[in-house]
C-alpha positions in Angstrom: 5.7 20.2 26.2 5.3 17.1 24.3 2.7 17.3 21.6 1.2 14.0 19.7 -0.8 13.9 16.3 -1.8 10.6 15.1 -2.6 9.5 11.6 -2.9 6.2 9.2 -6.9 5.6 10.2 -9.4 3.9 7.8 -11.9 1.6 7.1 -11.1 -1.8 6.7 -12.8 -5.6 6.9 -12.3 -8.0 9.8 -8.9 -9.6 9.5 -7.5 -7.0 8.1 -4.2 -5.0 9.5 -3.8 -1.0 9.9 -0.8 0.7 11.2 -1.0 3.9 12.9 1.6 6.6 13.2 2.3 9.0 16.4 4.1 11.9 15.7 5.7 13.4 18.6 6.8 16.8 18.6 9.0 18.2 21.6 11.6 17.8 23.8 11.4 14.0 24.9 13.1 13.5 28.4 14.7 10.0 29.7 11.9 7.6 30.9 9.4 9.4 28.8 6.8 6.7 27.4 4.1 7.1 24.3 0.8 5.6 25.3 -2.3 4.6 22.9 -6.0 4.5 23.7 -8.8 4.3 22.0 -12.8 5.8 22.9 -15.3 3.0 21.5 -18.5 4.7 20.8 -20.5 5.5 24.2 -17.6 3.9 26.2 -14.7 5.5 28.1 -11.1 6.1 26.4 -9.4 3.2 27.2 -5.4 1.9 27.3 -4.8 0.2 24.3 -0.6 0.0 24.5 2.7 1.7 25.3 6.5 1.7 24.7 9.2 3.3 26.4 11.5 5.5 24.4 14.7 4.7 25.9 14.7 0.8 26.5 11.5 0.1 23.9 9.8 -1.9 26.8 5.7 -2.7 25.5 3.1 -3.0 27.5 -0.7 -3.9 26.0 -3.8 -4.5 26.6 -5.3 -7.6 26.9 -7.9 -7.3 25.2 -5.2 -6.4 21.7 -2.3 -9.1 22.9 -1.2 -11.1 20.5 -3.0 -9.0 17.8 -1.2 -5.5 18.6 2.4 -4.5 18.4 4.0 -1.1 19.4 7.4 0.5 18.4 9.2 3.3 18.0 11.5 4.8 15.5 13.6 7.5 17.7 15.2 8.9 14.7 12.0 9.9 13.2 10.4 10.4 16.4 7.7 8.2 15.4 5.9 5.7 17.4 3.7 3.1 15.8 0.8 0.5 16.3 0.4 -2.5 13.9 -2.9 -3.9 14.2 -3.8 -7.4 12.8 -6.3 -9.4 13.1 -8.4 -6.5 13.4 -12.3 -7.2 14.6 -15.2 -5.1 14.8 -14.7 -4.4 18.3 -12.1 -2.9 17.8 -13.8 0.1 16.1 -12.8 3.2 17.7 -11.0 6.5 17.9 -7.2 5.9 18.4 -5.2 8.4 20.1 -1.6 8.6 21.3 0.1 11.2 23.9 3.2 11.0 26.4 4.2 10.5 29.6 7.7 10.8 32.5 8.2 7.5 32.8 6.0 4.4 33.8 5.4 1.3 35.6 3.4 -1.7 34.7 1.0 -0.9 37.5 0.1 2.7 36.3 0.4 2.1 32.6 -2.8 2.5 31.5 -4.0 5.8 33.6 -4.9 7.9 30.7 -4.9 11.5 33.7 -1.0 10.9 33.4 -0.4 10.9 29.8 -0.4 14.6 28.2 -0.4 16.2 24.8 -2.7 14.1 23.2 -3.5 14.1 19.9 -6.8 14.4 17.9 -7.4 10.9 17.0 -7.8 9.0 14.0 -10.9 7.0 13.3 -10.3 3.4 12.9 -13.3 1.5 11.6 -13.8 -2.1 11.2 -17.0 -3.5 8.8 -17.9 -7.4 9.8 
């Protein structure tokens, strides 16, 4: 059972970058994938971006292209989100959690992602 635990939240000013960290605990199988989402207040968690462990292929949002980039750092079992260009929209909870493998078409169903983490706050003044 894969288990994720994000950090690296904050407050910071439009324009400004953050980089989160997702910590993944567990055995990690061939094809497995690390998702991010994020709940804006009174909306529903939503697909932010994803990487593949194995082959490091990204898949984002639109809403974050061009702004967002996902890795991964295998060795350290670490995947990662660099956020520029940040915007107050973007405000939000960020969580990260797993999944067996992964197709552009069903990327961003958050039902099939599991061990999700608590979230980190990410909170962006105008």
């Amino acid at each position: 059972q894969v288990q994720a635990v994000e950090s690296g939240g904050g407050l910071v000013q439009a324009g400004d970058s953050l980089t989160l960290s997702c910590a993944v605990s567990g055995r990690v199988f061939s094809g497995f994938a690390l998702g991010w989402f994020r709940q804006r207040p009174g909306k529903e968690r939503e697909f932010v971006a994803a990487v593949t462990w194995s082959r490091g292929t990204t898949y984002y949002a639109d809403s974050v292209k061009g702004r967002f980039t996902v890795s991964k750092d295998n060795a350290k079992s670490t995947g990662y989100l660099q956020m520029n260009s940040l915007k107050p929209e973007d405000t939000a909870v960020y969580y990260c959690a797993g999944r067996l493998s992964v197709t552009s078409a069903d990327v961003g169903d958050r039902r099939t992602y599991r061990g999700w983490g608590q979230g980190t706050q990410v909170t962006v003044a105008s």
